[in-house]
C-alpha positions as CSV (number, residue, x, y, z in Angstrom):
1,X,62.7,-33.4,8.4
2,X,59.7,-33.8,6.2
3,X,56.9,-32.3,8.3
4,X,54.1,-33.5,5.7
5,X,55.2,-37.2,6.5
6,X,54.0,-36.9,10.2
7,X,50.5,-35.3,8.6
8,X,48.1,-38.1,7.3
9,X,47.8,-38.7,3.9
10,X,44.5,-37.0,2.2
11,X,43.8,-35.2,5.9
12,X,43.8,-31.7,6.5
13,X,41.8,-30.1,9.0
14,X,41.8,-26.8,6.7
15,X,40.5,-28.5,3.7
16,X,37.9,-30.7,5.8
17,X,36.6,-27.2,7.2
18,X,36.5,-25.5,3.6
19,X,34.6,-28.7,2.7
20,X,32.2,-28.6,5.2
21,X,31.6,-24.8,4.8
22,X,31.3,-25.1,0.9
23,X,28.6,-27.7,1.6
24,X,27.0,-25.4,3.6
25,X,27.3,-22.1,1.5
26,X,25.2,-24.8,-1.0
27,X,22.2,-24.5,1.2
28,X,19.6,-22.0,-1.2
29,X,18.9,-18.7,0.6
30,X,15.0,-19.3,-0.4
31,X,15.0,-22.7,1.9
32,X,16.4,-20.3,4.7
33,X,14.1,-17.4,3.8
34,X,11.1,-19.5,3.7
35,X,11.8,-21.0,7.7
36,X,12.4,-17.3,8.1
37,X,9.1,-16.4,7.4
38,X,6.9,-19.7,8.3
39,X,8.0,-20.0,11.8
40,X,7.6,-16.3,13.0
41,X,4.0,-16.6,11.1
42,X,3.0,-19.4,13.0
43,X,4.0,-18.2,16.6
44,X,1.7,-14.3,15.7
45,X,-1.0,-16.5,14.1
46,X,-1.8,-18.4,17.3
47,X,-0.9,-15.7,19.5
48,X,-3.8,-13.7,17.3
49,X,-5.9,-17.3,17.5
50,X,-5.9,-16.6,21.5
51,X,-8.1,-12.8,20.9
52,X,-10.9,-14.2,18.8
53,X,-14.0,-16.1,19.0
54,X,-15.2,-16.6,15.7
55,X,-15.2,-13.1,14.0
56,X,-15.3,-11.4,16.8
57,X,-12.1,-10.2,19.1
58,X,-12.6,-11.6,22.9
59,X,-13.8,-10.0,25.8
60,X,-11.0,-11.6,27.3
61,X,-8.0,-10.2,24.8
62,X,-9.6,-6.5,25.6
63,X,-9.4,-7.3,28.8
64,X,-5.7,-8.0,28.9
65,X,-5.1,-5.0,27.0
66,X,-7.0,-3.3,29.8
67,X,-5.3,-5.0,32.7
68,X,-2.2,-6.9,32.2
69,X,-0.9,-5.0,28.6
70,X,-1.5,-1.3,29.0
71,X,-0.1,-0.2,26.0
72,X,0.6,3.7,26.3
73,X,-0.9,5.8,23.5
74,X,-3.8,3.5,22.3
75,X,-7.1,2.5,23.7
76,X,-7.2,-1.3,24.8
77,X,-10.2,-2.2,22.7
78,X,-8.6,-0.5,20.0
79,X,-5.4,-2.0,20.4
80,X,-6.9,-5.5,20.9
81,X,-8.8,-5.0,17.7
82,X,-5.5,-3.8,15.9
83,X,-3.8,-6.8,17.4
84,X,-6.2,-9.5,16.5
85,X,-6.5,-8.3,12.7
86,X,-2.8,-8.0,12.4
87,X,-1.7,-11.3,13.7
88,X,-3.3,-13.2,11.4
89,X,-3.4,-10.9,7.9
90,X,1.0,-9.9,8.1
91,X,1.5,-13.9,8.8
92,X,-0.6,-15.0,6.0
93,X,0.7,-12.6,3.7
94,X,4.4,-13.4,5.2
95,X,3.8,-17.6,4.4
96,X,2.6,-16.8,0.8
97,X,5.5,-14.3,0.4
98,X,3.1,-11.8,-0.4
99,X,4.2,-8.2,0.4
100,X,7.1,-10.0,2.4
101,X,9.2,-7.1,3.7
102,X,6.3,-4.8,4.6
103,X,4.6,-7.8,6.0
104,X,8.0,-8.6,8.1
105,X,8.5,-5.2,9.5
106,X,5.3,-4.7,10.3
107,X,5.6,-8.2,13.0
108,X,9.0,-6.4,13.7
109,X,7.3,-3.8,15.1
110,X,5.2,-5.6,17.1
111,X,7.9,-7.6,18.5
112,X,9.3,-4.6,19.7
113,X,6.5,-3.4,21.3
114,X,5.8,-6.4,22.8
115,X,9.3,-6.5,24.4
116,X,9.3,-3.2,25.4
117,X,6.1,-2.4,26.7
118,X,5.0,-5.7,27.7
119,X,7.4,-8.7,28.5
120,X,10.6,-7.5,28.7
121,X,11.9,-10.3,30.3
122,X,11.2,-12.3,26.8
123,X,14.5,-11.2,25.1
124,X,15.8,-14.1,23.9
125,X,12.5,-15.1,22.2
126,X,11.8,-11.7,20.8
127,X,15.2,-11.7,19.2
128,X,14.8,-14.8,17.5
129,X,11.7,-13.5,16.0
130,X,13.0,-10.0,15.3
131,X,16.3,-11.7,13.7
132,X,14.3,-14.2,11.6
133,X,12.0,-10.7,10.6
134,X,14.6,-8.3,9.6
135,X,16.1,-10.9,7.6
136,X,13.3,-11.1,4.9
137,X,13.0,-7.5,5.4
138,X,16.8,-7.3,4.8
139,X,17.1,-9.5,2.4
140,X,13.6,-10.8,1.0
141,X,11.8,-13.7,0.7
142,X,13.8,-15.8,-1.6
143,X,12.1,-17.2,-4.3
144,X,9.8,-19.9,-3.2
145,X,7.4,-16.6,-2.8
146,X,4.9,-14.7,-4.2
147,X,6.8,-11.3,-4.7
148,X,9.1,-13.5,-6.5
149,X,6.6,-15.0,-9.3
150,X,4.5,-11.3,-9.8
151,X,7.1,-9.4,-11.1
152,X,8.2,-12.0,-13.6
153,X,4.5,-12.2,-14.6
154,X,3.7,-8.7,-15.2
155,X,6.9,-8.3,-16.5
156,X,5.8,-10.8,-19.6
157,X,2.4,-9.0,-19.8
């Protein structure tokens, strides 16, 4: 018996998946990179929106440091002040794919102290972030950055 006569002509299951997979392997590392980086940003640049009011951190986001955060080791003002000025320079500097990997594991480290000092409970959230973060610390930032373009431009300088 011929067993590729009960198989349909042109259909393989194997090569469909090798297809598919191929197709996907396609998909630039920079387009993954730069989600990587925007979508983390965006969540510590709001979360740093909700501890100012104008230029000025809230009386309201040193009070939760007080109260509800209790960070060991650091002063709440301090802390909130800390807080407010990192969650919005390390995302800015993480969308323009400016210092990329420092930028990244620096909001790595926050995400760990957030989970472990502060809502534990948050898991599976902090480990998106922290995955999404230790990539472009892993890996970089892909092209579609900044720390891509300077090096070629001082390089031809």
């Amino acid at each position: 018996m011929n067993d590729s006569a009960n198989a349909p002509t042109g259909f393989s299951l194997c090569v469909l998946t090798q297809r598919v997979i191929g197709r996907l392997e396609r998909i630039p590392y920079s387009v993954i990179a730069l989600g990587a980086r925007i979508f983390p940003a965006a969540v510590f640049w709001q979360s740093g929106q909700t501890k100012v009011e104008g230029w000025r951190v809230s009386e309201n986001a040193i009070y939760l440091f007080k109260e509800d955060y209790k960070l060991p080791l650091l002063d709440p003002t301090v802390a909130a002040h800390f807080a407010a000025v990192a969650e919005h320079v390390f995302p800015a500097l993480l969308i323009l794919g400016l210092a990329s990997r420092l930028s990244a594991a620096a909001l790595l480290a926050m995400t760990l102290v957030i989970e472990i000092f502060v809502y534990p409970d948050a898991w599976p959230t902090h480990g998106v972030w922290a995955t999404c973060l230790l990539l472009i610390v892993a890996r970089g930032p892909g092209v579609l950055s900044l720390d891509h373009l300077l090096p070629r431009r001082c390089a031809r300088a």
